[in-house]
N, C-alpha and C positions, 0 to 999 in steps of 0.2 A: 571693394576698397579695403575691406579689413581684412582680407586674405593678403592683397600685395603691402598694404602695413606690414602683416606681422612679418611676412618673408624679409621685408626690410629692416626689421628689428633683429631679426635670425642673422641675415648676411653683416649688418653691424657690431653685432655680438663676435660674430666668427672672427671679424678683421680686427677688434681689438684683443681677443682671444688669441689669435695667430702674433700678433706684434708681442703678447706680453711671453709666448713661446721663446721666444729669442731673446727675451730678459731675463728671463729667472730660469735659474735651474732646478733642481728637482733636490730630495733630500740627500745627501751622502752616505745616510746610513738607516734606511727608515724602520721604524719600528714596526710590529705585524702585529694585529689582535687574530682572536681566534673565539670563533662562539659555533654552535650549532642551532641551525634550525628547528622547529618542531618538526619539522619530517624527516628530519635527518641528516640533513645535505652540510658539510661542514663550511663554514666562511671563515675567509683571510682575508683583513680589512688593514689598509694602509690612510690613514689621516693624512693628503698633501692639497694644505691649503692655499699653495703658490699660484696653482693656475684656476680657474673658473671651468673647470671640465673633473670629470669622474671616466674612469674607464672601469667596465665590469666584464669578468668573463665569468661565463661557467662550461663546465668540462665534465667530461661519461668518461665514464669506461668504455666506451663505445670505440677504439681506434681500430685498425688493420688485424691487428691479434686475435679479433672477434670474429672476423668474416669466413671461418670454418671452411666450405666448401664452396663456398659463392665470393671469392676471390673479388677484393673491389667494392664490396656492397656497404662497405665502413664509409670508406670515400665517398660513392656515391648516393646512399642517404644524407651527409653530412651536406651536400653541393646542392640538396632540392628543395633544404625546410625553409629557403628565402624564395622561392619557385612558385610559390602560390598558398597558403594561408589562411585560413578562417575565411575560404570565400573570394579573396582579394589576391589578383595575380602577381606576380613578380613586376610589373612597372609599379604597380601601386605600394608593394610594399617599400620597395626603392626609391621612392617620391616620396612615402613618407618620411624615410630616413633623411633624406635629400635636407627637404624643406622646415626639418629643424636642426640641420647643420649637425646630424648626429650619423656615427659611421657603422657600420655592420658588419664584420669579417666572420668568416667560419674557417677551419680548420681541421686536420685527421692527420694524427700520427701512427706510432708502431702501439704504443699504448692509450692513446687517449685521444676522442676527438672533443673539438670546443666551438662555442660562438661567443664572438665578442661585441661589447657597441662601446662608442666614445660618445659623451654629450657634453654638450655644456651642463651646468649649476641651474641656468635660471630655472624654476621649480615647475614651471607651466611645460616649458620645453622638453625637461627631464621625465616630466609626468607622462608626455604621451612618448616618447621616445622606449622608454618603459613598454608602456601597452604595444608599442611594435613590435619588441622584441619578445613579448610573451606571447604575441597570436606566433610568432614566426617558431617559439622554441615550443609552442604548445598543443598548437593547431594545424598543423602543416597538412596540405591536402594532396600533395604528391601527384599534381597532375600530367595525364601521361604522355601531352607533348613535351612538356621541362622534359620528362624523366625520357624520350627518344632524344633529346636536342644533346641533355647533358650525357646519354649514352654515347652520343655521334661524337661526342667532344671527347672521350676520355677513348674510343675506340683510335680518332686519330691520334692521340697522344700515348699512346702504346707505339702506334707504328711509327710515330716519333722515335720513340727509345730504340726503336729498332734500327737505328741511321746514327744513335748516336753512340761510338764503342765506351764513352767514362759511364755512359748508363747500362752497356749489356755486362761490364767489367765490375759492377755492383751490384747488380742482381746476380750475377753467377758468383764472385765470393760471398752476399748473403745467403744464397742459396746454400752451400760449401760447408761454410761456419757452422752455420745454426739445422741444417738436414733438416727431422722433419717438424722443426720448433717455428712458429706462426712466424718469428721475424724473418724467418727464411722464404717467406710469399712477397713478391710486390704487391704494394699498396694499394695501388690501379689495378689489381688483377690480372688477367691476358685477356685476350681475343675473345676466346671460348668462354669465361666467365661472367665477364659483362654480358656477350648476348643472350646468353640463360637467365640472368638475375628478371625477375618477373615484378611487378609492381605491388603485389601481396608480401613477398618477398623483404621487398622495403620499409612499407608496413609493420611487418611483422619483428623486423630488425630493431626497426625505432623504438616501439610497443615492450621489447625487451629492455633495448638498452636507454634509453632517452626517459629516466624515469626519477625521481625523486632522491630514492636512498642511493641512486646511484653517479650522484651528482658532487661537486663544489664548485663552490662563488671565492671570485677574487675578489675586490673591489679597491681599488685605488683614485685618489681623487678629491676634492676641495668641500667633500659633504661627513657629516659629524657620525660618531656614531650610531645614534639612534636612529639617521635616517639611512644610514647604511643597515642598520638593522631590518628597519621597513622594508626596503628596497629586495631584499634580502630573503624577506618572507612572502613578498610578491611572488617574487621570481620562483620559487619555488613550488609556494602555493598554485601554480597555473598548473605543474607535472601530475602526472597520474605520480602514485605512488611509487609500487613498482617492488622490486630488489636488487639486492646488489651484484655485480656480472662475478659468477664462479671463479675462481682463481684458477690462471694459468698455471700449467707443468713448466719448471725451472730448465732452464739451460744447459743442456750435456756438455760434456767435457770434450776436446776433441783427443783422440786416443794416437792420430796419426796425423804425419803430415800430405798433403795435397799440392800435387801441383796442375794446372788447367791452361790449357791453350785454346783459343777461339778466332778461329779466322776470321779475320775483317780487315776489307782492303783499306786501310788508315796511314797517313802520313808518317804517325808514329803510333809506338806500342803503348798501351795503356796497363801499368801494371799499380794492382793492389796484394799487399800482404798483411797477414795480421791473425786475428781468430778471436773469440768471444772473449773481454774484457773486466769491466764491473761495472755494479750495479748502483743506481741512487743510494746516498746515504751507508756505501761501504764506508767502513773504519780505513781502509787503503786508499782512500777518491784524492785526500790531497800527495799524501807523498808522488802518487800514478802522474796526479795533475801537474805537479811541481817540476817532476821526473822529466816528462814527458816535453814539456818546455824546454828543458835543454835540448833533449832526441831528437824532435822533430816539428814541435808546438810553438816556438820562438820564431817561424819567419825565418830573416837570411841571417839570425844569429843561431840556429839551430845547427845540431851535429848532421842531422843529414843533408840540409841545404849547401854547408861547407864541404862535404866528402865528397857528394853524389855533383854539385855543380859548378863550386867555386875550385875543388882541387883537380878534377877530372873532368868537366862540361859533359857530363852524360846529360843530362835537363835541365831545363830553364829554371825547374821547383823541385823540391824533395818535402814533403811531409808527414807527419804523423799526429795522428791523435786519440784519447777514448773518447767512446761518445758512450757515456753513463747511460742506463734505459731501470724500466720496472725490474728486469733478470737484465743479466751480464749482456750488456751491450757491446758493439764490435769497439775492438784494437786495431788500427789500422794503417798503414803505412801507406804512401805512394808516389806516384811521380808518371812522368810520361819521355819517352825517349824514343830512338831511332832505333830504328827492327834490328840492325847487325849490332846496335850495345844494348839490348834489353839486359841480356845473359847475364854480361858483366855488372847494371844497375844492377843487378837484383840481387848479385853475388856482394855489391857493395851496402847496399840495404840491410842483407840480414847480417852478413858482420857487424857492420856497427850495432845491431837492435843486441846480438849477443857480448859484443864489448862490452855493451852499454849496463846488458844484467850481470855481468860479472863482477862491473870495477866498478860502475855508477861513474855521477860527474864529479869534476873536480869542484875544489872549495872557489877558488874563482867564477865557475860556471854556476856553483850552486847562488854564489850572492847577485848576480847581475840578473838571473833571473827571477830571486825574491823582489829584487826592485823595480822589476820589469812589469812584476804580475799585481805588484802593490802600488806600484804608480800610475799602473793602467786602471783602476777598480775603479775610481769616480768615475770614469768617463761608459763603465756599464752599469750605473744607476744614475744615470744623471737627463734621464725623464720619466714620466709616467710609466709610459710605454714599456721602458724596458724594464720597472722596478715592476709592474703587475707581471712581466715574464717569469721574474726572481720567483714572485709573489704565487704564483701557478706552482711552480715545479718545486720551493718549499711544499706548498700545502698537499697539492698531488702525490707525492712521493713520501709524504712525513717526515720532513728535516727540521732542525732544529727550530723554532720561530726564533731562533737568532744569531742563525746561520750568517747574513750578510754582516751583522757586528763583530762577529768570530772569524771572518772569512779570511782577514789581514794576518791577525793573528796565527789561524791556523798555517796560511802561507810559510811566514816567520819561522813556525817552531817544526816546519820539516828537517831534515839531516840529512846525510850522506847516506848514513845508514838507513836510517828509513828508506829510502828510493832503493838503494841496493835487494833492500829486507823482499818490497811489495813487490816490484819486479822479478825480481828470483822469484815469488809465489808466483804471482801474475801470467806472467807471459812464459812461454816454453819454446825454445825455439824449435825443439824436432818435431814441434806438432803444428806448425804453422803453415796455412794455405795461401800460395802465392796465383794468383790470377794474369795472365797476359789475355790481352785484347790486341791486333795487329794481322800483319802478314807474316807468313814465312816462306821458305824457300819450294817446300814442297805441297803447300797448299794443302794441307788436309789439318784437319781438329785436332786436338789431342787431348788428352786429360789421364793419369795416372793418379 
């Protein structure tokens, strides 16, 4: 009877917790503390006492960039530490989570993998919600039906990719761009790599990377300092020690340009252009960002949504974006069209991308999109959720702790010249790798 109590106190909690969701919003501009650990592990702590929940994540060095010659092994240690546990299998550790209404996600990017929990406040709930998530991030027992089942699962989701051309057309330009730099592996590995990766293997991955100094905590959420503090030295207290993951070799330059054909029989052709970008925390991130908004980053007020579909219907879409990373992340362009006008997209793509670095936007285009990008900002901090996202890639990458106060600002004081300035560095057009995915006429591969 005091077990279906407390669940009923649990599910009571959650439904006035979920009602007060859609009452209040979140801060507009929050502010970020910043402490260290004694073992080392840095914290980013956001004070949002709106809702009666806390979100925590913490995050390794641990992503895709590490997985050396076991291709997938980032990914797939990250998919097994909720798998079984100090003993306790994957339903039990998932019931736990469950039955205090608190949430568990895990994650692996290019740089960083992470695990995250939601909970409520109440201090009873939060306390073991806690102790789950440390057997899960401390104890993991890597057992090795998980580790066949989750094998089985990421083996058919390769041969996924293989059916799908927007997926072979991004691993063959990250491939392209980055040659033999980690972001140029997919993250899932291939075929051959998963079924070598051995159960030691994962261990021994974890043992390196899953370790103390090699760690930070976010924490956002309706709990005070000090107990963010606590929380804080828990969490890390459960880690082996450990060190911190070697620094990666930076990003080559590309010297040439590439062009790539890859047969697949597809309704239409799938083309990306583009080539390695910038990186977190460049001096160039807002003008690129600002830039780019007009180029291709606005949606159907952008220059290539207008050229490529509203003036000629080559495609439904045209865009472009950077995607900032730890080194120079991809630039990239794209769209999807009909096999007899790829030619012609493509020829209209990179004209514009070299108009673009020549003359920059107009002052009209420049101000519709400072109001664009400034009128859009509450609505990407206007929850938790999204503000411990801020709250990550501040701390992980080392940006300003008041980066989202200045973020308007910074928008504001871009210029013509600034965009002209970073682009002309930035982007090069003779050295740019364009990628088609489709059919052609005489059915063979190509690449130059």
């Amino acid at each position: 009877m005091q077990l279906e109590q407390k669940e009923i106190n649990v599910h009571t909690k959650i439904i006035l917790f979920s009602t007060l969701c859609f009452a209040v919003s979140a801060l507009a501009s929050p502010d970020i503390e910043y402490w260290t650990t004694d073992k080392g592990a840095d914290v980013y702590y956001v004070h949002a006492p709106e809702l009666p929940m806390v979100d925590i994540q913490i995050v390794f060095d641990a992503g895709s960039t590490r997985d050396a010659d076991s291709l997938g092994i980032a990914m797939l240690t990250n998919s097994l530490l909720a798998e079984g546990a100090n003993g306790e299998d994957a339903d039990t550790i998932s019931n736990g989570f469950e039955s205090l209404g608190a949430i568990y996600a895990a994650d692996v990017g290019y740089d960083s993998a992470s695990l995250q929990l939601r909970s409520l406040t109440d201090a009873e709930l939060l306390t073991e919600a806690i102790e789950n998530f440390k057997k899960v991030i401390s104890t993991p027992d890597f057992p090795n039906d998980a580790l066949e089942r989750k094998r089985s699962q990421m083996l058919i989701a390769i041969k996924a990719k293989e059916q799908s051309p927007g997926a072979i057309a991004k691993d063959a330009f990250m491939s392209a761009i980055y040659q033999s730099h980690p972001y140029g592996k997919p993250s899932e590995g291939n075929e051959a790599s998963i079924k070598s990766i051995k159960r030691e293997d994962i261990i021994s991955f974890y043992r390196k990377y899953y370790n103390a100094k090699n760690s930070m905590i976010a924490i956002v959420g309706a709990i005070d300092r000090k107990t963010a503090e606590q929380i804080s030295e828990d969490i890390v207290n459960a880690l082996q020690d450990g060190k911190k993951a070697v620094p990666l070799s930076k990003v080559n330059k590309l010297d040439v340009s590439k062009n790539i054909f890859i047969e697949y029989p597809s309704v239409q052709t799938h083309i990306l252009v583009g080539q390695p970008g910038v990186k977190r925390g460049d001096a160039d991130y807002f003008p690129l960002y600002v830039g780019n908004h007009i180029l291709g980053g606005g949606g159907m007020v952008s220059r290539l949504f207008e050229e490529v579909r509203e003036k000629r219907g080559l495609s439904y879409s045209a865009y472009s974006y950077f995607s900032p990373m730890r080194f120079k992340g991809p630039f990239i362009a794209g769209l999807q069209t009909k096999t007899d006008q790829s030619d012609e997209a493509i020829s209209v793509v990179l004209e514009n991308i070299k108009n673009y670095i020549e003359l920059g936007p107009t002052e009209e285009e420049l101000i519709s999109a400072k109001k664009n990008i400034i009128g859009g900002f509450p609505l990407r901090v206007d929850s938790n959720s999204k503000i411990l996202n801020y709250v990550v890639v501040i701390g992980y990458y080392k940006l300003p702790l008041d980066y989202l106060h200045t973020f308007n600002s910074n928008v504001e004081a871009v210029t013509i010249e600034h965009i002209k300035d970073a682009f002309k560095r930035r982007l090069t057009v003779d050295n740019l790798v364009t990628v088609k995915v489709g059919t052609s006429t005489n059915n063979k591969n190509k690449e130059n």
